[in-house]
PDB file of N, CA, C and O in Angstrom:
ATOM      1  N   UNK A   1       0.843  -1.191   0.000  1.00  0.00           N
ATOM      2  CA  UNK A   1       0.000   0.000   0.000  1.00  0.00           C
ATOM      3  C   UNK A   1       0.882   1.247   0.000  1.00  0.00           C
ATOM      4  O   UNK A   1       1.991   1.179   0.530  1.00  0.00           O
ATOM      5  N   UNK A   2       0.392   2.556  -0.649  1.00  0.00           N
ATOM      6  CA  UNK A   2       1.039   3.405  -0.606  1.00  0.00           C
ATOM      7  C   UNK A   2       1.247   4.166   0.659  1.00  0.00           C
ATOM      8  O   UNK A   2       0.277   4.269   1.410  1.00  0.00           O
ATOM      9  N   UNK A   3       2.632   4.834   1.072  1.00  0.00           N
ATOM     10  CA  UNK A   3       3.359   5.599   1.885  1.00  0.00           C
ATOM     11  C   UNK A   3       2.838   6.947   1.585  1.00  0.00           C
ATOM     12  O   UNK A   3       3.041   7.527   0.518  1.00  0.00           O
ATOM     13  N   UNK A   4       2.024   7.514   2.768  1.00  0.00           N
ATOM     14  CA  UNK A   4       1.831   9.105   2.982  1.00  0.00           C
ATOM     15  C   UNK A   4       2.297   9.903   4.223  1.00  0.00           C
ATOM     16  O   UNK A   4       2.939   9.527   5.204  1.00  0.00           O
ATOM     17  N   UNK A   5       1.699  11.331   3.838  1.00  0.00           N
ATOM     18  CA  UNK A   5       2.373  12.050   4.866  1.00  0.00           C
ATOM     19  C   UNK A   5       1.121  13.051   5.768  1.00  0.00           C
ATOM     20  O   UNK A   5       0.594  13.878   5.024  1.00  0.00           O
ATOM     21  N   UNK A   6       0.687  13.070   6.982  1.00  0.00           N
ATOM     22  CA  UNK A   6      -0.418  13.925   6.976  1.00  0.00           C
ATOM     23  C   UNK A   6      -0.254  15.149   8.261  1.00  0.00           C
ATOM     24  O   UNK A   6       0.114  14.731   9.359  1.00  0.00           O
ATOM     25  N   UNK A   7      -0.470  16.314   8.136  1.00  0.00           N
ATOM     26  CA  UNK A   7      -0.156  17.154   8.996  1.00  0.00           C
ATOM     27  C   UNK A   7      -1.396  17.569   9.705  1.00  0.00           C
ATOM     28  O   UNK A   7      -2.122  18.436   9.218  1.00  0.00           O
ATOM     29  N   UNK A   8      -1.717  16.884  11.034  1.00  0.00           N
ATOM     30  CA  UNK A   8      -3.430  17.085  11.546  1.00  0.00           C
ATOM     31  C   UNK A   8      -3.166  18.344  12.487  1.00  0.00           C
ATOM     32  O   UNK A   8      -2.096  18.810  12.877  1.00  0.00           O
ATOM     33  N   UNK A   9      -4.562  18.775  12.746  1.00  0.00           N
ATOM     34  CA  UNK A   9      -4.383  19.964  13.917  1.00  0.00           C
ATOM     35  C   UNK A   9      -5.786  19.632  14.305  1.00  0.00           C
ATOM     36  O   UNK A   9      -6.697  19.607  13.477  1.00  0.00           O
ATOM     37  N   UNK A  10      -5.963  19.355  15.691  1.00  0.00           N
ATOM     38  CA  UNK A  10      -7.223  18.982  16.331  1.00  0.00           C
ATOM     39  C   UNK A  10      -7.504  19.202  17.801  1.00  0.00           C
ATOM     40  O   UNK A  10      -7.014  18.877  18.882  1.00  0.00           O
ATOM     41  N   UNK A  11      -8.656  19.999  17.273  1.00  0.00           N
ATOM     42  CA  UNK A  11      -9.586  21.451  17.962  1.00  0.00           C
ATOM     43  C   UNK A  11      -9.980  20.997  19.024  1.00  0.00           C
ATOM     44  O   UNK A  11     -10.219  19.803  18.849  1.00  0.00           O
ATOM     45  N   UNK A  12     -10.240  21.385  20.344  1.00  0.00           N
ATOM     46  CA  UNK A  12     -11.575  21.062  21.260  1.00  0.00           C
ATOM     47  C   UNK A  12     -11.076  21.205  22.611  1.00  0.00           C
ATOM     48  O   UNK A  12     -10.255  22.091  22.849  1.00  0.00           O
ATOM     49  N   UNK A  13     -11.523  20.352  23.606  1.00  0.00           N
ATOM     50  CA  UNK A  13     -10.729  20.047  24.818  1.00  0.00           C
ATOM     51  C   UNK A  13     -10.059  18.693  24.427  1.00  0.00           C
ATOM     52  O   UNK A  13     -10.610  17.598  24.540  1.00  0.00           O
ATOM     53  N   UNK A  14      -8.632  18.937  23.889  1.00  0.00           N
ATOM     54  CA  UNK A  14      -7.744  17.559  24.099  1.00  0.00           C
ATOM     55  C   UNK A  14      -5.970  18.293  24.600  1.00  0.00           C
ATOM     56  O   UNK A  14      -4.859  17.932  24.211  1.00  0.00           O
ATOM     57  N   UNK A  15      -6.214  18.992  25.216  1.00  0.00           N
ATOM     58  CA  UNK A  15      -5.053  19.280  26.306  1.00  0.00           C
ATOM     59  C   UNK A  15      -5.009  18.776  27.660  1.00  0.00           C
ATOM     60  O   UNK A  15      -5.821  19.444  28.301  1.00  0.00           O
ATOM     61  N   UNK A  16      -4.422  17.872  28.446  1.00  0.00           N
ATOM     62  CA  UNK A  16      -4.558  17.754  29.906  1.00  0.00           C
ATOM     63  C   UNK A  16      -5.441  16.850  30.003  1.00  0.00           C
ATOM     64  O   UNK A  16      -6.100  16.847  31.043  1.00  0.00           O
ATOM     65  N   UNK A  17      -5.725  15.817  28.969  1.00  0.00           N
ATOM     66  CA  UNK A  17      -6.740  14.673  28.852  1.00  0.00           C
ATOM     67  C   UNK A  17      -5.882  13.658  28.695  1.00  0.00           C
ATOM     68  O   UNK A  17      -6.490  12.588  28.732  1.00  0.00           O
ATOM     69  N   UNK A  18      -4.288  13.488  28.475  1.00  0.00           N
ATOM     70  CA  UNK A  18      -3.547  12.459  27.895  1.00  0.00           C
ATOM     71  C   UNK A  18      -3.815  12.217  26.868  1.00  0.00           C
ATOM     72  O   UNK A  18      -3.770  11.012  26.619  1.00  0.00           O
ATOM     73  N   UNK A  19      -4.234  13.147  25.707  1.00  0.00           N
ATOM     74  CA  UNK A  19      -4.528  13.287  24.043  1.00  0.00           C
ATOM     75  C   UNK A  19      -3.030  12.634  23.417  1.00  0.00           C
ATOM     76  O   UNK A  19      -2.979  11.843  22.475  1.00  0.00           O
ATOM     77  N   UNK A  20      -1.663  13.248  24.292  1.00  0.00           N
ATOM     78  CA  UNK A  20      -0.709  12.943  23.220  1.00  0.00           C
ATOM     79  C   UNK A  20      -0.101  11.172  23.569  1.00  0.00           C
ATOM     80  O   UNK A  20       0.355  10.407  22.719  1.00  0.00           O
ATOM     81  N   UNK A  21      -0.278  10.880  25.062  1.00  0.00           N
ATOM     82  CA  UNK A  21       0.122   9.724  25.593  1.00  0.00           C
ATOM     83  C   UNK A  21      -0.743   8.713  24.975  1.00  0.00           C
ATOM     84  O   UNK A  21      -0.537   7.503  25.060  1.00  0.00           O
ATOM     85  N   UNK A  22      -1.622   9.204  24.414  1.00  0.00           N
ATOM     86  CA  UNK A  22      -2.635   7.656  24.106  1.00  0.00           C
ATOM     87  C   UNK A  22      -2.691   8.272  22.529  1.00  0.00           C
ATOM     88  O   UNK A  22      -3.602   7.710  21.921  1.00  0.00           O
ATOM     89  N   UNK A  23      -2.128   9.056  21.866  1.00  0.00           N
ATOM     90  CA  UNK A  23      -2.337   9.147  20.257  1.00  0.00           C
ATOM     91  C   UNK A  23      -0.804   8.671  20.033  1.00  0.00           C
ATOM     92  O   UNK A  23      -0.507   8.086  18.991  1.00  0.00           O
ATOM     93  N   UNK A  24       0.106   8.919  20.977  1.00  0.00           N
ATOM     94  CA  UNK A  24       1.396   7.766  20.909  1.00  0.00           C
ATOM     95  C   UNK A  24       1.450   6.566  20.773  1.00  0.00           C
ATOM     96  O   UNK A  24       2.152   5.969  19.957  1.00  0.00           O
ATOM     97  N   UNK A  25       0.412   5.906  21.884  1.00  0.00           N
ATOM     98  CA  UNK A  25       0.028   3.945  21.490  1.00  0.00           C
ATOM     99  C   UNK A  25      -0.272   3.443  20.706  1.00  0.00           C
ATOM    100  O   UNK A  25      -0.137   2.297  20.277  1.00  0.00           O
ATOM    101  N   UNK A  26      -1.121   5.007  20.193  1.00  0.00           N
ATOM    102  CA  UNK A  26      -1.952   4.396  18.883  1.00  0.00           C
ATOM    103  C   UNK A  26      -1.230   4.224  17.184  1.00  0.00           C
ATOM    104  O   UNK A  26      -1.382   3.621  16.121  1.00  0.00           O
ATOM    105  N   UNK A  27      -0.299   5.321  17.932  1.00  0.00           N
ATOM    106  CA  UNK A  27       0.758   5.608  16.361  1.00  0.00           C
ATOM    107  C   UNK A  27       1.654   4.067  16.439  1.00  0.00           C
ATOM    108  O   UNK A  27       1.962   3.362  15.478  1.00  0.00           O
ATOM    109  N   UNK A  28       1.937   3.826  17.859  1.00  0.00           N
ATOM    110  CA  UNK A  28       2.840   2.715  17.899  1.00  0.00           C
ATOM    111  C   UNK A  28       2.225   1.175  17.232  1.00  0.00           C
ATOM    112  O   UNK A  28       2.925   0.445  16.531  1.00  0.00           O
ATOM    113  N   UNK A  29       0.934   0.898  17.571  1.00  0.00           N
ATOM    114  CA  UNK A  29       0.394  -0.034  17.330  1.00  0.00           C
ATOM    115  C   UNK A  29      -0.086   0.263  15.559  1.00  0.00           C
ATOM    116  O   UNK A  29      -0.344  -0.684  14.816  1.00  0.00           O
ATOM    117  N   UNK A  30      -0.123   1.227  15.251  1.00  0.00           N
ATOM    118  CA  UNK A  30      -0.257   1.216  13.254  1.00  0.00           C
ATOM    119  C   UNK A  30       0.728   1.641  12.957  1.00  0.00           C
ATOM    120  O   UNK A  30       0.730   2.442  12.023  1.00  0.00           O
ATOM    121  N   UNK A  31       2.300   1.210  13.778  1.00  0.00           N
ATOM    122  CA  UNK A  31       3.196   1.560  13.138  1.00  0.00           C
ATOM    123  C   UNK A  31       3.312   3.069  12.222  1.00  0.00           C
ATOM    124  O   UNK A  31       3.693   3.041  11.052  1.00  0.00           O
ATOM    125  N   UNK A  32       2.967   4.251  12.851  1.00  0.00           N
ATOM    126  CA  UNK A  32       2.802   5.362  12.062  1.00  0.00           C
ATOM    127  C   UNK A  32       4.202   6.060  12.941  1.00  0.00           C
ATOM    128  O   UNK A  32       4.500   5.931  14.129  1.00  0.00           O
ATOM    129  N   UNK A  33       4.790   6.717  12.006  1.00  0.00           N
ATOM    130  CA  UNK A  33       6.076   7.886  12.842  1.00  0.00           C
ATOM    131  C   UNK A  33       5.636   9.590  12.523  1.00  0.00           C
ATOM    132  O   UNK A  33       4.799  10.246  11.903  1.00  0.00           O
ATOM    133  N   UNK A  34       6.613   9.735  13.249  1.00  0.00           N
ATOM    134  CA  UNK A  34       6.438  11.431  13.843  1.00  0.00           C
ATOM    135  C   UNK A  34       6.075  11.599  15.108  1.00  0.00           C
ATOM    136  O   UNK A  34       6.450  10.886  16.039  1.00  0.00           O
ATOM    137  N   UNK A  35       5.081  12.865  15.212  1.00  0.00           N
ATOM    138  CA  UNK A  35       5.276  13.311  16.533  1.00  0.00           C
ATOM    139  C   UNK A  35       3.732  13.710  16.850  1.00  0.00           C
ATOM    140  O   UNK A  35       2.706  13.479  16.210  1.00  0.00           O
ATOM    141  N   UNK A  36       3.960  14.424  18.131  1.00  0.00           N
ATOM    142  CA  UNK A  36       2.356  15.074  18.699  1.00  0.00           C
ATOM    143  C   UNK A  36       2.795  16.278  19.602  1.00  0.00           C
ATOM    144  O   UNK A  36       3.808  15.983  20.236  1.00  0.00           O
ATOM    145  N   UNK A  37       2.462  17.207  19.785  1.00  0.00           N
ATOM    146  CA  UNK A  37       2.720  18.007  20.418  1.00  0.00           C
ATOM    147  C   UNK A  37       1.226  19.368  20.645  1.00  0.00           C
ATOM    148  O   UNK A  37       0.416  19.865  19.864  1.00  0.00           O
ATOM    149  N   UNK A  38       1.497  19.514  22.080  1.00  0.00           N
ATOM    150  CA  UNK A  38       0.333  20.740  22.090  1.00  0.00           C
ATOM    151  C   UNK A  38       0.641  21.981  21.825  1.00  0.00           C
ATOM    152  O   UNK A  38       1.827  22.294  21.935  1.00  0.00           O
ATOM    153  N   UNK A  39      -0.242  22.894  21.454  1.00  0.00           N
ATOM    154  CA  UNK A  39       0.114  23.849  20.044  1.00  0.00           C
ATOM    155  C   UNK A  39      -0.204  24.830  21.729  1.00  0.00           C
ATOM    156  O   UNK A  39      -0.616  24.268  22.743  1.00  0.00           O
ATOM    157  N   UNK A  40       0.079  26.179  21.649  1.00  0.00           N
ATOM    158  CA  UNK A  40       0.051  27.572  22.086  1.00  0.00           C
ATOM    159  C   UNK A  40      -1.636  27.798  22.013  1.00  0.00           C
ATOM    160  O   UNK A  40      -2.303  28.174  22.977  1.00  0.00           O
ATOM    161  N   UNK A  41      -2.170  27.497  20.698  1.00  0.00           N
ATOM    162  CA  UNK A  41      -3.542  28.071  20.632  1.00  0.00           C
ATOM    163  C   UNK A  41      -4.456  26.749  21.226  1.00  0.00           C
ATOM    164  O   UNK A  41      -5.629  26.631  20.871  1.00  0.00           O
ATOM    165  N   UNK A  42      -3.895  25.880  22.052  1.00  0.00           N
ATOM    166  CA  UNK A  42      -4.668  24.875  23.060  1.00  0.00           C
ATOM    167  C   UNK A  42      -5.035  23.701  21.938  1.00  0.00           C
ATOM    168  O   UNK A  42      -5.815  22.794  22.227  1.00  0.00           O
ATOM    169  N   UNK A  43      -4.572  23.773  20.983  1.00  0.00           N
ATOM    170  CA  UNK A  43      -4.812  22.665  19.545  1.00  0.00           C
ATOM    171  C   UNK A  43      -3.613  21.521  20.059  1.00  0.00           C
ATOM    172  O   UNK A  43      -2.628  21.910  20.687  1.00  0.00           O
ATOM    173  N   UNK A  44      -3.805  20.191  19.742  1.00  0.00           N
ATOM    174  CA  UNK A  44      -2.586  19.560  19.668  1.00  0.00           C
ATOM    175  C   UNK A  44      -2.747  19.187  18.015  1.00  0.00           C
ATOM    176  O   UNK A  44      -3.654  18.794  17.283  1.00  0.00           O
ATOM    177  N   UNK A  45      -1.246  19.567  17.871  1.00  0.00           N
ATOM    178  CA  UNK A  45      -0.786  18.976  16.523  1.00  0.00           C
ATOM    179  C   UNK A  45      -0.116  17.651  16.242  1.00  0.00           C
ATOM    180  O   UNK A  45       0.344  16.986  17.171  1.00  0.00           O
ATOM    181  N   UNK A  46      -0.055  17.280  15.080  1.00  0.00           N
ATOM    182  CA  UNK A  46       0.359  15.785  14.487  1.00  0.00           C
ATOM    183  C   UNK A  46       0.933  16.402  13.459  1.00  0.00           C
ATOM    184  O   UNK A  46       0.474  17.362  12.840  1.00  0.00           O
ATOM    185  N   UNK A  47       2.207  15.702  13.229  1.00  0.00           N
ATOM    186  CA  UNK A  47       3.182  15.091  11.974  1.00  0.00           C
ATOM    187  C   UNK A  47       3.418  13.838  11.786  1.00  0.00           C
ATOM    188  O   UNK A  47       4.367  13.230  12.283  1.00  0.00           O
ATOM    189  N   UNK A  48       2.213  13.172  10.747  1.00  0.00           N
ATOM    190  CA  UNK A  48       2.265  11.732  10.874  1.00  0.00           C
ATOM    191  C   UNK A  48       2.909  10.949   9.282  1.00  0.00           C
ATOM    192  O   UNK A  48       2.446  11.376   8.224  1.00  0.00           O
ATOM    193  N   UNK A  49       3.693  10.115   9.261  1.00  0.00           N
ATOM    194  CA  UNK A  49       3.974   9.352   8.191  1.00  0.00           C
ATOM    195  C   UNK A  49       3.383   7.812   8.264  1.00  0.00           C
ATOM    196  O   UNK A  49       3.435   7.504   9.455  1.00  0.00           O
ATOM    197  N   UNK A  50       3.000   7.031   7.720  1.00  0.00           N
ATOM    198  CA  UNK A  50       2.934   5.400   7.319  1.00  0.00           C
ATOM    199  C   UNK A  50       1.945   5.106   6.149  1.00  0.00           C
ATOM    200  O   UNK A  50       1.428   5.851   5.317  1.00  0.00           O
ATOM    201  N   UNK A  51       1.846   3.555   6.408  1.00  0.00           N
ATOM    202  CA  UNK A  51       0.939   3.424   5.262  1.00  0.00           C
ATOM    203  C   UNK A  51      -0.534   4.262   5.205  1.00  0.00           C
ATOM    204  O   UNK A  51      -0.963   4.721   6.263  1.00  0.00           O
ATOM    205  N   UNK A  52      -1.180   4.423   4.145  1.00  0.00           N
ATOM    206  CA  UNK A  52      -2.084   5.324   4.096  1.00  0.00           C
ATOM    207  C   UNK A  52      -3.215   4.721   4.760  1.00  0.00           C
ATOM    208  O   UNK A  52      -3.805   5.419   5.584  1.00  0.00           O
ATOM    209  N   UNK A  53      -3.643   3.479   4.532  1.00  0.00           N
ATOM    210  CA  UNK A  53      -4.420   3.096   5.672  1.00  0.00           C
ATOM    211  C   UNK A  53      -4.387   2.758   7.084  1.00  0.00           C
ATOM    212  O   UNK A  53      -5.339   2.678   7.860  1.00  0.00           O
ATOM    213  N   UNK A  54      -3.384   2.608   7.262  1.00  0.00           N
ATOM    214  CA  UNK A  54      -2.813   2.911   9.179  1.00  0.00           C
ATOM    215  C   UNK A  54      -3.085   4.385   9.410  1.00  0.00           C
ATOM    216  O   UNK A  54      -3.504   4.756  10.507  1.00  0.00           O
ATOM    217  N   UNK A  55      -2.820   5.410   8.224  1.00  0.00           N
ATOM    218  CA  UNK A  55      -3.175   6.913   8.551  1.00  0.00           C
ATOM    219  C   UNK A  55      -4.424   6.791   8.703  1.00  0.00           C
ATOM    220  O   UNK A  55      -4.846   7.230   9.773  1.00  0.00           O
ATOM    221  N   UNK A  56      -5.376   6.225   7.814  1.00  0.00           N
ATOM    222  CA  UNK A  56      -6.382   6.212   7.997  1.00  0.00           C
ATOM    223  C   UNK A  56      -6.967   6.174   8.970  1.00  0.00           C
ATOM    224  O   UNK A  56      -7.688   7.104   9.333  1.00  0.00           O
ATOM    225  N   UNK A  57      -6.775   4.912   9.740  1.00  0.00           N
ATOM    226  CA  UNK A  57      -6.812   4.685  10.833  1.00  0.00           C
ATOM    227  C   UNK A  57      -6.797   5.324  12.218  1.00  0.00           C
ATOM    228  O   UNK A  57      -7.591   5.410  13.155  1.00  0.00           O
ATOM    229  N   UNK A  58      -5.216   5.847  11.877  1.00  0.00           N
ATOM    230  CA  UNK A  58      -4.866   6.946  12.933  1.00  0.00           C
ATOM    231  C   UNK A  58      -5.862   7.994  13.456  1.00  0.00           C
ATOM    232  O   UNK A  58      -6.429   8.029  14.548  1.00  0.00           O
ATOM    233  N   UNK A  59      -5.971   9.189  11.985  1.00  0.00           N
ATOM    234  CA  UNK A  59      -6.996   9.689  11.567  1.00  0.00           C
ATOM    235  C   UNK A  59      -8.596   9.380  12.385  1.00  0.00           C
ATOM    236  O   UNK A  59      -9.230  10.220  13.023  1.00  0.00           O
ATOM    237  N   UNK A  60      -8.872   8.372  12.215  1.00  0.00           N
ATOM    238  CA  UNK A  60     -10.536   8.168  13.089  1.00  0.00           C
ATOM    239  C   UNK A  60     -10.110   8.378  14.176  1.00  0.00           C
ATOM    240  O   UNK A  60     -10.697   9.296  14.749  1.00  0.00           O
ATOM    241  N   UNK A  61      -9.099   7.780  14.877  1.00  0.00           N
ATOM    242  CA  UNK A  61      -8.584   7.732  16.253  1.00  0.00           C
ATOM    243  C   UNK A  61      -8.683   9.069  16.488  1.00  0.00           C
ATOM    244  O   UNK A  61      -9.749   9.428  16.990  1.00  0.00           O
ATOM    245  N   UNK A  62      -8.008   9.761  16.303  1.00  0.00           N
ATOM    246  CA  UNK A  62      -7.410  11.124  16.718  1.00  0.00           C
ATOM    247  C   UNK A  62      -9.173  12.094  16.394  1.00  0.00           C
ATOM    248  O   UNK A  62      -9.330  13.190  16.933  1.00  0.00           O
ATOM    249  N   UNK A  63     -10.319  11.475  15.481  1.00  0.00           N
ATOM    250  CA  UNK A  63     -11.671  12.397  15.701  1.00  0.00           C
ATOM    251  C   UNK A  63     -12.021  12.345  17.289  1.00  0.00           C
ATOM    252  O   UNK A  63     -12.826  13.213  17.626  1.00  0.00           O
ATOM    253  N   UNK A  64     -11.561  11.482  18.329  1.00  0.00           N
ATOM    254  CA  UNK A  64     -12.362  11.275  19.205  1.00  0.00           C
ATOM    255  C   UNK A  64     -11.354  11.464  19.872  1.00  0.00           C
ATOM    256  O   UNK A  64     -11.362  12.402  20.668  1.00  0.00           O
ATOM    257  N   UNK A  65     -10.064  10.542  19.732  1.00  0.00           N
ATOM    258  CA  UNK A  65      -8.981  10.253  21.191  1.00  0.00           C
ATOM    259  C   UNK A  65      -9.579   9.684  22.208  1.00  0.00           C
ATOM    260  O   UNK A  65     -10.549   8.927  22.224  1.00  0.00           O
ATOM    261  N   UNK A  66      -8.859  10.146  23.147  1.00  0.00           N
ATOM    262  CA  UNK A  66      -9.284   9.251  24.756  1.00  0.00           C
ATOM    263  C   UNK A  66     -10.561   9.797  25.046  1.00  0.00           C
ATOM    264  O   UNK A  66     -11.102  10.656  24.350  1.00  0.00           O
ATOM    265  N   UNK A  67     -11.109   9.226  26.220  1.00  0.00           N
ATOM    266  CA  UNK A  67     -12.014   9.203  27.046  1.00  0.00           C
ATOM    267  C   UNK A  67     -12.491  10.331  27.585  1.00  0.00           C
ATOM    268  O   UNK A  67     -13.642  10.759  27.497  1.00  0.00           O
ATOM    269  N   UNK A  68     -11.149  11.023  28.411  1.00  0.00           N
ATOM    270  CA  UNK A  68     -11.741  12.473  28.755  1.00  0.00           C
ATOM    271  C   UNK A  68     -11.502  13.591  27.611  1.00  0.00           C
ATOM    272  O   UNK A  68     -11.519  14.775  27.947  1.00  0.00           O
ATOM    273  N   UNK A  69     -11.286  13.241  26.312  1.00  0.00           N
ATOM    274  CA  UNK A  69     -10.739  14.581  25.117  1.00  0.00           C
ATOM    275  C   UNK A  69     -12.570  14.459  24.588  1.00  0.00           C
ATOM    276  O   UNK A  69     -13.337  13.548  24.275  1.00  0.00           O
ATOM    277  N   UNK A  70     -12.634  15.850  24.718  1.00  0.00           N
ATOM    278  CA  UNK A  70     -14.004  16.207  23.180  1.00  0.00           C
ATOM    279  C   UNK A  70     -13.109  17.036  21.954  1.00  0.00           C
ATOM    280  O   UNK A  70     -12.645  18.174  21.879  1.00  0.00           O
ATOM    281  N   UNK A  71     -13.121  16.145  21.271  1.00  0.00           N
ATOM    282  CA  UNK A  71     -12.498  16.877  19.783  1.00  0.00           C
ATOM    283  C   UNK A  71     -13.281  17.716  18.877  1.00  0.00           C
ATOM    284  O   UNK A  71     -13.959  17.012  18.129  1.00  0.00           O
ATOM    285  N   UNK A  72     -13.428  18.958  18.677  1.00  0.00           N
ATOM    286  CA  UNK A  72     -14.824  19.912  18.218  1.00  0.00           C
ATOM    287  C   UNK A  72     -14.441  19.505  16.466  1.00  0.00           C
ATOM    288  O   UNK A  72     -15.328  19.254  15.650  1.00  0.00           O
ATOM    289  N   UNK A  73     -13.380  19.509  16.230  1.00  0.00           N
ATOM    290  CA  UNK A  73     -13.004  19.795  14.854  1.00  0.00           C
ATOM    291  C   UNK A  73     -11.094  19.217  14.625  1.00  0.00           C
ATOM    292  O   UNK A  73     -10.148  19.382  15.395  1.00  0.00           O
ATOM    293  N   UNK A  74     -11.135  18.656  13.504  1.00  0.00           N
ATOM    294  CA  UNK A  74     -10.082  18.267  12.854  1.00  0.00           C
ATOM    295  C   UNK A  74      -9.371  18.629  11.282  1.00  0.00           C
ATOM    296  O   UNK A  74      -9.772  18.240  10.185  1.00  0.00           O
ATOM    297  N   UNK A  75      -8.325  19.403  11.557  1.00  0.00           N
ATOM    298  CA  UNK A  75      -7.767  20.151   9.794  1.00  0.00           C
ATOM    299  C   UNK A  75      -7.096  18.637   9.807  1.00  0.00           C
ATOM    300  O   UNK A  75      -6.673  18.016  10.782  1.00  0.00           O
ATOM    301  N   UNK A  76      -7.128  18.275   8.546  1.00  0.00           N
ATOM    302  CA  UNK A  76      -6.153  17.632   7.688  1.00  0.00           C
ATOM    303  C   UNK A  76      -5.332  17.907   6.705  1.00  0.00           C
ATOM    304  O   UNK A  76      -6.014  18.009   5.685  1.00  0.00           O
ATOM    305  N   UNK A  77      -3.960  18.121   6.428  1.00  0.00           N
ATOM    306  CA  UNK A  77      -3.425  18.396   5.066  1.00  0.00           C
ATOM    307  C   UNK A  77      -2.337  17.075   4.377  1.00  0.00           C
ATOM    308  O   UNK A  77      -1.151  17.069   4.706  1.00  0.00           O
ATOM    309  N   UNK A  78      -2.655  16.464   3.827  1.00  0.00           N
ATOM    310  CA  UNK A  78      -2.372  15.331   3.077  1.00  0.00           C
ATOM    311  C   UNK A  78      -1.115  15.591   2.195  1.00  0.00           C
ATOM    312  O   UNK A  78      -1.370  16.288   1.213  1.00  0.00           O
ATOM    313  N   UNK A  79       0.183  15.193   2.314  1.00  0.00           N
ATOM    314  CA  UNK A  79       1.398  15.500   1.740  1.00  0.00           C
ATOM    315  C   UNK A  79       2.373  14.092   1.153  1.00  0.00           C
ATOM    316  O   UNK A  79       2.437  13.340   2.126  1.00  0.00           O
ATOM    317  N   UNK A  80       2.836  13.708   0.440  1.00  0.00           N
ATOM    318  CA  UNK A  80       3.920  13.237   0.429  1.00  0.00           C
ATOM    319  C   UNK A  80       4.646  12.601   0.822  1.00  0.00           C
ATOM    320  O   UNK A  80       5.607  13.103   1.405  1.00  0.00           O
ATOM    321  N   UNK A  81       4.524  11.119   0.683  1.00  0.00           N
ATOM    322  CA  UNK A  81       5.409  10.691   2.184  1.00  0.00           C
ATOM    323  C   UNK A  81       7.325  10.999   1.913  1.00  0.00           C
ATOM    324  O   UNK A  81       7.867  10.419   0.973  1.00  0.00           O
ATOM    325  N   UNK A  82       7.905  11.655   2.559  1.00  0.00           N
ATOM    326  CA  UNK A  82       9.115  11.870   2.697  1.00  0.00           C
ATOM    327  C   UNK A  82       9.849  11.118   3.487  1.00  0.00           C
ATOM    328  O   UNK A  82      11.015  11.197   3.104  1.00  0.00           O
ATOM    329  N   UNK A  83       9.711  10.193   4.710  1.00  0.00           N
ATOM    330  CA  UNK A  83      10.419   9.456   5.282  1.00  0.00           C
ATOM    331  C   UNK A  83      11.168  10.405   6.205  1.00  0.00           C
ATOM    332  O   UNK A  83      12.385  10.505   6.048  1.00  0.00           O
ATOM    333  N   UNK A  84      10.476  11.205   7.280  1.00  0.00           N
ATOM    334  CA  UNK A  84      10.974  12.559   8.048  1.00  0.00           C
ATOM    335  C   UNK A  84      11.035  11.552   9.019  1.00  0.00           C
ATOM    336  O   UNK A  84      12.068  11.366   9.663  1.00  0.00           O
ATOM    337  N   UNK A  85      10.273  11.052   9.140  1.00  0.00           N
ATOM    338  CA  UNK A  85      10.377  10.436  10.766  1.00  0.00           C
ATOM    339  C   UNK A  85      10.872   8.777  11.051  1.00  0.00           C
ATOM    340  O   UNK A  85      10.733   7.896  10.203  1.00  0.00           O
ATOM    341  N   UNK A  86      11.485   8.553  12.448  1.00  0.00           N
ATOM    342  CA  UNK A  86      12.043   6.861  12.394  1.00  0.00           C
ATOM    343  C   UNK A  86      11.562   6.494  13.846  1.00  0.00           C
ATOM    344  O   UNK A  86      12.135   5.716  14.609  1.00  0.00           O
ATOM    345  N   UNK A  87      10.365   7.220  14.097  1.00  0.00           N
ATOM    346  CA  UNK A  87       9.895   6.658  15.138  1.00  0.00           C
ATOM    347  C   UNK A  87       8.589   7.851  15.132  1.00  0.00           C
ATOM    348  O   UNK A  87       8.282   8.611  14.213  1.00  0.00           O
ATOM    349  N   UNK A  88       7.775   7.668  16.895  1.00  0.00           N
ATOM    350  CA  UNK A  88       7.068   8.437  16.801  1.00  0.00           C
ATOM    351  C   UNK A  88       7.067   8.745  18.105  1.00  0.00           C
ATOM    352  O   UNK A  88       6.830   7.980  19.040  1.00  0.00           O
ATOM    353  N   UNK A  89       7.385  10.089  18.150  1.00  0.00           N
ATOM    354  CA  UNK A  89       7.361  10.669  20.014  1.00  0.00           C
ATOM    355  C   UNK A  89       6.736  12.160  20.119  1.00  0.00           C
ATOM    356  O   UNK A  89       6.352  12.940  19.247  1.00  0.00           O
ATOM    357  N   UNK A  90       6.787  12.245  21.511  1.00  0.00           N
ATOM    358  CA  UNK A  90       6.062  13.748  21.742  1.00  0.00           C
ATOM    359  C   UNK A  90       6.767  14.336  22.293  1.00  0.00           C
ATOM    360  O   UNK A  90       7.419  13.949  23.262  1.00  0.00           O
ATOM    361  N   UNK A  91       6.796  15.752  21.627  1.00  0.00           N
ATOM    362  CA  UNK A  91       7.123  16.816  21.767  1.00  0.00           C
ATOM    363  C   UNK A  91       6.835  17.592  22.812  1.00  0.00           C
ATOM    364  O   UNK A  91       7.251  18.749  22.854  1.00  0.00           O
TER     365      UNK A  91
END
């Protein structure tokens, strides 16, 4: 399957919920690399690479996340896979 690249930014209450500790397990278990990190404007961001359906995957994950996150809204921008990343950690 083809190799992509996707740059998410996702809206709501997912700061201080363990949004990035449990979108880490999840990257680990679909084998996806890059990173997660919480943004200034209370957004956490994603730089994700793998197969496009593990993104896929990822992707649904990250509409909802954990338990205590409400996710209002999700940007997607769909790029290229470049091979930036050789693992996946937070920032």
């Amino acid at each position: 399957m083809k190799k992509k690249r996707a740059t998410i930014k996702i809206h709501g209450i997912v700061q201080g919920v363990y949004f990035r500790y449990n979108t880490l397990e999840k990257a680990k278990q679909l084998q996806i690399n890059g990173w997660v990190k919480n943004e200034s404007d209370n957004t956490v961001g994603i730089d994700a690479e793998g197969e496009e359906g593990n993104l896929l995957k990822f992707i649904d994950y990250c509409k909802n996340g954990p338990d205590n996150a409400s996710v209002e809204k999700i940007d997607i921008e769909w790029h290229d896979f470049e091979n930036l990343h050789n693992c996946f950690e937070i920032k």
